[in-house]
C-alpha positions as CSV (number, residue, x, y, z in Angstrom):
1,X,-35.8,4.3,-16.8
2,X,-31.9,4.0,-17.2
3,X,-30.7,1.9,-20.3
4,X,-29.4,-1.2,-19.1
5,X,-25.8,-2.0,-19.2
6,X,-24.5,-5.4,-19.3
7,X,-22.9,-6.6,-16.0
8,X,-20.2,-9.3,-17.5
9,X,-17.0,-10.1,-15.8
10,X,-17.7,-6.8,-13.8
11,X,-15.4,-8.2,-11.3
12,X,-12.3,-8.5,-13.6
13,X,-12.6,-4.5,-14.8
14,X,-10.5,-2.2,-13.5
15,X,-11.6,0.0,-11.3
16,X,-9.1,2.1,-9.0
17,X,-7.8,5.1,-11.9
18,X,-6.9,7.4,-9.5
19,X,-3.1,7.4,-8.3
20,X,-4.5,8.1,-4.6
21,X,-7.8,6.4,-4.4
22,X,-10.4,8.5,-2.2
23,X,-12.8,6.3,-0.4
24,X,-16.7,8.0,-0.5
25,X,-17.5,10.2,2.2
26,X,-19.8,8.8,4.7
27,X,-23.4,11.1,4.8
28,X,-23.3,14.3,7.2
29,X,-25.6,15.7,8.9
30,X,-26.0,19.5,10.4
31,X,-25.3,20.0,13.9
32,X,-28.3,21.3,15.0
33,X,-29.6,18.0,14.8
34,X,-28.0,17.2,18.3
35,X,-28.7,19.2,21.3
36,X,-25.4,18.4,22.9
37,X,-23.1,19.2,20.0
38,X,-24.8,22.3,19.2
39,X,-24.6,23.8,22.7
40,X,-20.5,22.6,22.4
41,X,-20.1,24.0,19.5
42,X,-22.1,27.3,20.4
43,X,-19.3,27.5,23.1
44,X,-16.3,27.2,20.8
45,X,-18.0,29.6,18.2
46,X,-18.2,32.3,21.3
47,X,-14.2,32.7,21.6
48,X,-12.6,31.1,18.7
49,X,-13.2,31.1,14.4
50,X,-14.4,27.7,13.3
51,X,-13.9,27.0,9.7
52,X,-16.2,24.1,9.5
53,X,-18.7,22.0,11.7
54,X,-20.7,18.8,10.8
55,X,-21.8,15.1,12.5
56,X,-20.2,12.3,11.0
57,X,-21.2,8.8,12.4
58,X,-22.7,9.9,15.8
59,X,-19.1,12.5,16.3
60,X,-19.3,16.0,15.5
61,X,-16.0,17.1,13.6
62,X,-14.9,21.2,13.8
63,X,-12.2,22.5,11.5
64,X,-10.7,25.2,13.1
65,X,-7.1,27.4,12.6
66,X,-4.1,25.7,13.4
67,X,-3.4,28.0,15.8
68,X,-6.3,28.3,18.2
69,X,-5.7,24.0,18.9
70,X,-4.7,24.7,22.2
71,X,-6.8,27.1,23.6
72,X,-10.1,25.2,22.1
73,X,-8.6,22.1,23.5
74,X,-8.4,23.6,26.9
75,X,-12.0,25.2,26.2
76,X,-13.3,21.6,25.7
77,X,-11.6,20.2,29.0
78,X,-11.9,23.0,31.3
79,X,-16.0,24.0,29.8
80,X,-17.2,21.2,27.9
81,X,-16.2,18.2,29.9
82,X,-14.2,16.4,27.0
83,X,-11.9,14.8,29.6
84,X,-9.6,12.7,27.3
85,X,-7.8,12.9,24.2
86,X,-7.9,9.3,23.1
87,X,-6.3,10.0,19.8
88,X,-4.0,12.6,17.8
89,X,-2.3,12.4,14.3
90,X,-1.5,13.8,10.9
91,X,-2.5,13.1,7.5
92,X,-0.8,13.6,4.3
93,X,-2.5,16.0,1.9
94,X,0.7,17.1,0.3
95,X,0.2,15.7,-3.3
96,X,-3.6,17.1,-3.0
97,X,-3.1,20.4,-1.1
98,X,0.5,21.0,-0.2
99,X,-0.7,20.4,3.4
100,X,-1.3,18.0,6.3
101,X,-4.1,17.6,8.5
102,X,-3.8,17.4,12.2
103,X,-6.6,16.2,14.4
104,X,-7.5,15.6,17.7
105,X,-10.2,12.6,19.1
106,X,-11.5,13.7,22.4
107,X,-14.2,11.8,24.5
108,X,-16.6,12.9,27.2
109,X,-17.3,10.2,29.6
110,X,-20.2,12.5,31.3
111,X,-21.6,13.1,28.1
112,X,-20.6,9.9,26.1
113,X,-19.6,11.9,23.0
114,X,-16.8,12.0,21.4
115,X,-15.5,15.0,19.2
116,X,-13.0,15.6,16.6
117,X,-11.2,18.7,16.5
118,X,-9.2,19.5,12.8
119,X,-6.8,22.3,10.8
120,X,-4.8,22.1,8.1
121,X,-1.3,23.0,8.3
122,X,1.2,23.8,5.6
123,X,4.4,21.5,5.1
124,X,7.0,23.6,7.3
125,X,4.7,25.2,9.6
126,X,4.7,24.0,13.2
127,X,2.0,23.6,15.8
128,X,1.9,24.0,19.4
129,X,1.7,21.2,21.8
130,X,-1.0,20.2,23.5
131,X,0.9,18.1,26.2
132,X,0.0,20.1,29.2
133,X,-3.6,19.8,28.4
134,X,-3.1,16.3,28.1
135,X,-0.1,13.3,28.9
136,X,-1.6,11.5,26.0
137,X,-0.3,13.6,23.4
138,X,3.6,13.7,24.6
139,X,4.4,10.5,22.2
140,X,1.8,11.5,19.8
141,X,3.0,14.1,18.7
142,X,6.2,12.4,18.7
143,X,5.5,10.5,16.6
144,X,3.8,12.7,14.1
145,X,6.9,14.4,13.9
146,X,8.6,11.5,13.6
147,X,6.6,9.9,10.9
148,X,5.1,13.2,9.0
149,X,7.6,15.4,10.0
150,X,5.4,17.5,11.8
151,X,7.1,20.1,14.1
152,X,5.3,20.7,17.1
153,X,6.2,24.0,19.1
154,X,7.0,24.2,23.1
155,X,7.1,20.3,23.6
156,X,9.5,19.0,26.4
157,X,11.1,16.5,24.4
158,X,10.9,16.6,20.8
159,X,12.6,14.2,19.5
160,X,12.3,10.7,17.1
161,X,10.3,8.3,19.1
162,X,10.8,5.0,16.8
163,X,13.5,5.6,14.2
164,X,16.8,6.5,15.1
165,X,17.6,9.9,15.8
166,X,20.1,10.3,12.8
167,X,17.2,8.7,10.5
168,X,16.6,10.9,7.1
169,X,13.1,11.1,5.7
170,X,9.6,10.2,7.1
171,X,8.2,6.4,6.9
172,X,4.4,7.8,6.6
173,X,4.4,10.3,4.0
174,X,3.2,9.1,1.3
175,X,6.0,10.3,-1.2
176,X,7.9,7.6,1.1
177,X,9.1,4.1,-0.9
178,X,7.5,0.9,0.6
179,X,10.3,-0.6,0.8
180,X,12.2,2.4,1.6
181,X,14.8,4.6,0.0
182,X,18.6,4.4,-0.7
183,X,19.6,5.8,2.9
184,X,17.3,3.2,4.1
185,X,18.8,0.5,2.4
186,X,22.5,1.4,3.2
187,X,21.4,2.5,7.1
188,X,23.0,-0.6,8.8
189,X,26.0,-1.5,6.7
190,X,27.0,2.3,7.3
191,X,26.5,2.5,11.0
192,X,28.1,-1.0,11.7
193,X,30.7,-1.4,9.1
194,X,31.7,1.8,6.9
195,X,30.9,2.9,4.0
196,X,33.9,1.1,2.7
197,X,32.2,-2.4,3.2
198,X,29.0,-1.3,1.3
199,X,30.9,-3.8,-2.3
200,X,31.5,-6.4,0.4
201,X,28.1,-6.6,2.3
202,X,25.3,-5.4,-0.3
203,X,22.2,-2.8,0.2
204,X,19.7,-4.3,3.1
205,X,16.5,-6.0,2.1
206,X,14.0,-4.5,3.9
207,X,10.8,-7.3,4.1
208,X,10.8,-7.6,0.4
209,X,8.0,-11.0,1.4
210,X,5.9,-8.4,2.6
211,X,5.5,-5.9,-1.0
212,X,5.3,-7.6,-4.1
213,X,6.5,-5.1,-6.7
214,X,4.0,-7.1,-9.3
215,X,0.4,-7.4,-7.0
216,X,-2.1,-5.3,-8.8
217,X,-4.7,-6.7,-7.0
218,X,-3.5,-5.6,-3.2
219,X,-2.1,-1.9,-3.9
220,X,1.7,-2.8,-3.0
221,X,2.8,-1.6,-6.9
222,X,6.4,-0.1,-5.9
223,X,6.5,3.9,-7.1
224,X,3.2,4.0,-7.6
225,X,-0.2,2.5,-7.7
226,X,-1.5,0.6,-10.9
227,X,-5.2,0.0,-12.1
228,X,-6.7,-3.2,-10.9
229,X,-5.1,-5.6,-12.1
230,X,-2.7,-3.6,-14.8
231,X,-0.9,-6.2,-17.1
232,X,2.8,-4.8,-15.8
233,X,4.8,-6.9,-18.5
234,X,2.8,-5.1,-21.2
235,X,4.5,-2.0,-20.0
236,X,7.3,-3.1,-21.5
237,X,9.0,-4.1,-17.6
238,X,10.1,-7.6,-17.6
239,X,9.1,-9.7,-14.5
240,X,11.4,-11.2,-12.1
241,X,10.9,-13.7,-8.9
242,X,11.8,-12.4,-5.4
243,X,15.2,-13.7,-3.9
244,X,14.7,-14.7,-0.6
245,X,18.3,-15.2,0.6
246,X,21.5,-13.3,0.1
247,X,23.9,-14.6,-2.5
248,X,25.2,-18.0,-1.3
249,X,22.4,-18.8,0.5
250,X,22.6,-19.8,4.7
251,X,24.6,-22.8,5.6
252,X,22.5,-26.0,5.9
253,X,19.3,-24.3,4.5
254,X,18.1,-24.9,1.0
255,X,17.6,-21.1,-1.3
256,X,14.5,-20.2,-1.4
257,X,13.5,-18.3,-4.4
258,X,9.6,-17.1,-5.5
259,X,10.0,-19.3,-8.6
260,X,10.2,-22.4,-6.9
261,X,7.3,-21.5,-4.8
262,X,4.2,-23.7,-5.1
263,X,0.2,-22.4,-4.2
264,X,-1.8,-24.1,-2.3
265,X,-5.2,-23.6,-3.6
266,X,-7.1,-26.0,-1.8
267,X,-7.7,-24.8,2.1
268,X,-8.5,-28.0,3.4
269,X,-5.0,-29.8,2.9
C-alpha cells in the first residue's frame, strides 16, 4: 500500500508550475477498433504518408504532411463521403516546437463520423488552401492568417479578416500581450490624430476590467503566468488599483477607481 499523505488545505497549494499548462490527454484507442475508420484510413494510407492515426472521443485524428492537406481533403470528399468541413484552425506550438498546428474537422452525414485531419508546419512556411474543396474554409483560413500569421498559398483573397489591414503582430499567438503591445496601444491616436498628439491624448486602454494584472487564481498574470495563487508583492512589485477613467474623469460621472470598489459576497442581496 502507498504511505499516506496528509490532505490539508490541499486546495490552497499551488498547483499550475508550468509556464504553459498542458491539460492530460484524453485515453486513445487504436483504429482498428472501428470498422469505419479503419477502412478510411486504409484509403488515405493507399495514396498519401500518414504520420500518425488514433480514435480520440468517438473521432479518429490522422497526422499527415503539410503538404498532402489538399489532396487528402479531396480524397475524403470525393471517396470517403466526409462532405463538410465544419471547422479549420491553427495552434501555437512555437514556444514548444518552433511550429504550429493546422487542422481540419470534417463530418460525414452518411456515415455520422467526424474526422480530424492534422500537420505541423513551421513558422514561415505556408500551406495551400483548401477553399475550392470547401466555401467554409475561405474566412478560416483568413483568419488563421490573421490571428497566427499563417500564410495560406493560392487563396483568392488573402487578406486580414478582423483587424485592420495595416495592423502589426497577431492577437492569438501566444507570445501576444493580453492587453496588447505598444503599437496596439498607440493604434487609434496615430490613425486619427498624429503622432504629434500622442503627449496630448495618452496610450489607449484596451479593456484593462477585463485582465487583472494581479489574479493568480484566473490565469490573466500580464507577461506571464504565475503559480496558483503566487504572492506578487513578495516579488518585490508593488500593487496598484486599476483606473477606470482617463485623467479628469467624464463630466457629471463620479471616478471610478478599483480602490473604492466594494465586494459583494453575499448572492442573495
Amino acid at each position: 500500500m502507498r504511505a499516506y499523505k496528509p490532505k490539508d488545505d490541499v486546495q490552497k497549494k499551488s498547483y499550475y508550475t508550468d509556464r504553459y499548462w498542458v491539460a492530460p490527454q484524453v485515453a486513445k484507442s487504436a483504429v482498428e477498433d472501428d470498422a469505419v475508420f479503419a477502412a478510411d484510413l486504409a484509403a488515405i494510407k493507399a495514396k498519401f504518408d500518414v504520420m500518425d492515426a488514433y480514435i480520440q472521443v468517438g473521432q479518429m485524428v490522422v497526422y499527415i504532411k503539410p503538404e498532402d492537406n489538399y489532396g487528402v481533403l479531396e480524397l475524403l470528399r470525393d471517396e470517403c463521403g466526409y462532405t463538410q468541413l465544419s471547422e479549420m484552425s491553427a495552434i501555437d506550438w512555437l514556444a514548444k516546437k518552433g511550429q504550429f498546428e493546422v487542422f481540419y474537422q470534417m463530418l460525414s452525414m452518411s456515415k455520422r463520423k467526424r474526422l480530424r485531419i492534422k500537420c505541423f508546419i513551421d513558422e514561415k512556411q505556408a500551406i495551400n488552401s483548401v477553399n475550392k474543396l470547401f466555401r467554409s474554409a475561405d474566412w478560416s483560413e483568413r483568419e488563421m492568417y490573421d490571428m497566427f500569421g499563417v500564410i495560406v498559398n493560392n487563396h483568392p483573397f488573402m487578406k486580414r479578416i478582423l483587424m485592420p489591414d495595416d495592423w502589426e503582430g497577431h492577437p492569438l499567438r501566444k507570445t501576444y500581450p493580453l492587453q496588447g503591445d505598444e503599437f496596439a496601444a498607440w493604434y487609434e491616436v496615430d490613425r486619427i490624430y498624429g503622432k504629434e498628439a500622442r503627449d496630448i491624448i495618452g496610450p489607449e486602454l484596451r479593456e484593462p476590467a477585463e485582465v487583472n494584472r494581479y489574479d493568480t487564481e484566473r490565469f490573466s498574470r500580464l507577461g506571464h503566468e504565475v503559480p496558483y495563487g503566487y504572492d506578487i508583492k513578495a516579488n518585490g512589485e508593488p500593487e496598484k488599483g486599476l483606473d477606470y477613467q482617463e485623467e479628469g474623469g467624464v463630466f457629471m460621472i463620479e471616478k471610478f477607481l478599483e480602490d473604492d470598489a466594494k465586494i459583494i459576497e453575499d448572492r442573495k442581496r
